[in-house]
C-alpha positions as CSV (number, residue, x, y, z in Angstrom):
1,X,-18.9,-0.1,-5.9
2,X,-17.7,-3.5,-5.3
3,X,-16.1,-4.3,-1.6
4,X,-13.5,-7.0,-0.9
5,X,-11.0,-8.0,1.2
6,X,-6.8,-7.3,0.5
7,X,-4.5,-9.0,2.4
8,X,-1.3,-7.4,3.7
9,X,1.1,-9.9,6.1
10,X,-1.9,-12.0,6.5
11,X,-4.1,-8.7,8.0
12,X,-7.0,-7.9,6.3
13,X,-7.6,-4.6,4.6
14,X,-11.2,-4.1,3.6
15,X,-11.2,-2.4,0.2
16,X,-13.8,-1.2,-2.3
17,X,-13.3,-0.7,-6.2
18,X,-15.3,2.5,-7.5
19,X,-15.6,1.6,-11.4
20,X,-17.0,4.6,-12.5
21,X,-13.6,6.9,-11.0
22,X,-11.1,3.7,-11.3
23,X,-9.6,3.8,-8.0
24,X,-9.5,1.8,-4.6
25,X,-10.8,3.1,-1.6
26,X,-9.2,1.4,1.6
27,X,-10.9,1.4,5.5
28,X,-8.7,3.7,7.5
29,X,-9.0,1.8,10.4
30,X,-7.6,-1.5,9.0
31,X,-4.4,0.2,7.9
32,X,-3.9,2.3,11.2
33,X,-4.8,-1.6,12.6
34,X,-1.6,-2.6,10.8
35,X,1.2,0.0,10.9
36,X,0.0,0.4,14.5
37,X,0.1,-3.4,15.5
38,X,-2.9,-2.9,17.1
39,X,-4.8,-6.1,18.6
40,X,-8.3,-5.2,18.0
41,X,-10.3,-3.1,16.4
42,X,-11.4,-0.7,19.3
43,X,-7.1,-0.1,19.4
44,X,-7.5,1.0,16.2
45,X,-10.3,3.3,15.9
46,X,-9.2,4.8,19.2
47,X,-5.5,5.6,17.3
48,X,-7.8,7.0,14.0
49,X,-9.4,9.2,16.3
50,X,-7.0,10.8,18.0
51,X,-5.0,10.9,14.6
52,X,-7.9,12.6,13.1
53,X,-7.9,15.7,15.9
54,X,-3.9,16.1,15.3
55,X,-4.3,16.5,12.1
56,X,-7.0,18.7,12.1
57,X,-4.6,20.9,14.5
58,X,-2.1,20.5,11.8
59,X,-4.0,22.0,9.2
60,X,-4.9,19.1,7.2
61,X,-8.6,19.5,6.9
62,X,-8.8,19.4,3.4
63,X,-7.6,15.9,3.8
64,X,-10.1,15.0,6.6
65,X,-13.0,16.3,4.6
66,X,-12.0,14.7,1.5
67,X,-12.5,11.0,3.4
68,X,-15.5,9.7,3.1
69,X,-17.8,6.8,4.5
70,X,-18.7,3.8,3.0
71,X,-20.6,0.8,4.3
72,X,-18.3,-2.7,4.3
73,X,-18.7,-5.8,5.8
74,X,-17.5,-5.6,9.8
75,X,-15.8,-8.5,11.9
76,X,-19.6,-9.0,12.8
77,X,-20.7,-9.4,9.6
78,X,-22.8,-6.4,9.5
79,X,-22.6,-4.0,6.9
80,X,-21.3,-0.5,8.8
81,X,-19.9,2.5,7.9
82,X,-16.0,3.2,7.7
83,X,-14.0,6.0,7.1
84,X,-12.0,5.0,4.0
85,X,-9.6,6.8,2.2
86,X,-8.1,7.0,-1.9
87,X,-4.5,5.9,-2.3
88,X,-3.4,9.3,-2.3
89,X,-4.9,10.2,0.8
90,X,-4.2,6.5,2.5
91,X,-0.5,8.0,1.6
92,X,-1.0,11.4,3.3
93,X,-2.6,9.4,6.5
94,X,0.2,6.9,6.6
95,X,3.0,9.4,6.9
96,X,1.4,11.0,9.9
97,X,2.1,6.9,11.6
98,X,5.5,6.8,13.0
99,X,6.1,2.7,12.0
100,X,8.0,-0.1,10.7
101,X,5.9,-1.6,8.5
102,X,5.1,2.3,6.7
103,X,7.6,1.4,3.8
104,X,6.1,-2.4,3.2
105,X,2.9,-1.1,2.9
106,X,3.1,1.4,0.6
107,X,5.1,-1.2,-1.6
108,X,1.7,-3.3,-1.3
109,X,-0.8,-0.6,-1.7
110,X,1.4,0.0,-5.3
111,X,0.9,-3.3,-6.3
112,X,-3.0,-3.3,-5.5
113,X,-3.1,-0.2,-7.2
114,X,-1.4,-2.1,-10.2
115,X,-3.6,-4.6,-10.3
């Protein structure tokens, strides 16, 4: 699995490419970062958190336990582990996010899908 970076309105989105399945995976917590205009990453992961519990309560476990973890590169510059998500389940997640920039993105996650 490789791991870069994508670039949405000059935010990073840490990506990997899974070769063997042919799809993107995308950290969670960078895209809540974005729709959610959050200023660091702690804002972030706090909002995935909570996110996560409401939609546990909301019946979308199948969702939760479908996300997995893969190690990527950190603001640090340690490898960690991040929840990230498929397009289709990036989707599903971004609905849940009352915001603005909901429609842009999805545009730009088509076009890294495309590409």
């Amino acid at each position: 699995m490789s791991d870069n970076v994508q670039w949405f309105e000059e935010q990073r989105i840490r990506t990997a490419w899974d070769e063997e399945k042919e799809e993107w995976y995308f950290s969670v917590v960078d895209v809540v970062g974005v729709l959610t205009e959050q200023s660091n990453v702690r804002g972030a992961s706090n909002y995935w958190a909570k996110l996560k519990q409401r939609l546990k309560e909301e019946g979308a476990n199948e969702l939760l336990t479908n996300c997995q973890q893969l190690k990527m590169r950190a603001e640090d510059g340690k490898n960690r582990f991040t929840d990230v998500a498929n397009t289709e389940q990036l989707l599903r997640i971004i609905q849940s996010i009352p915001s603005p920039k909901a429609e842009p993105f999805k545009q730009w996650l088509a076009q890294v899908g495309r590409e």
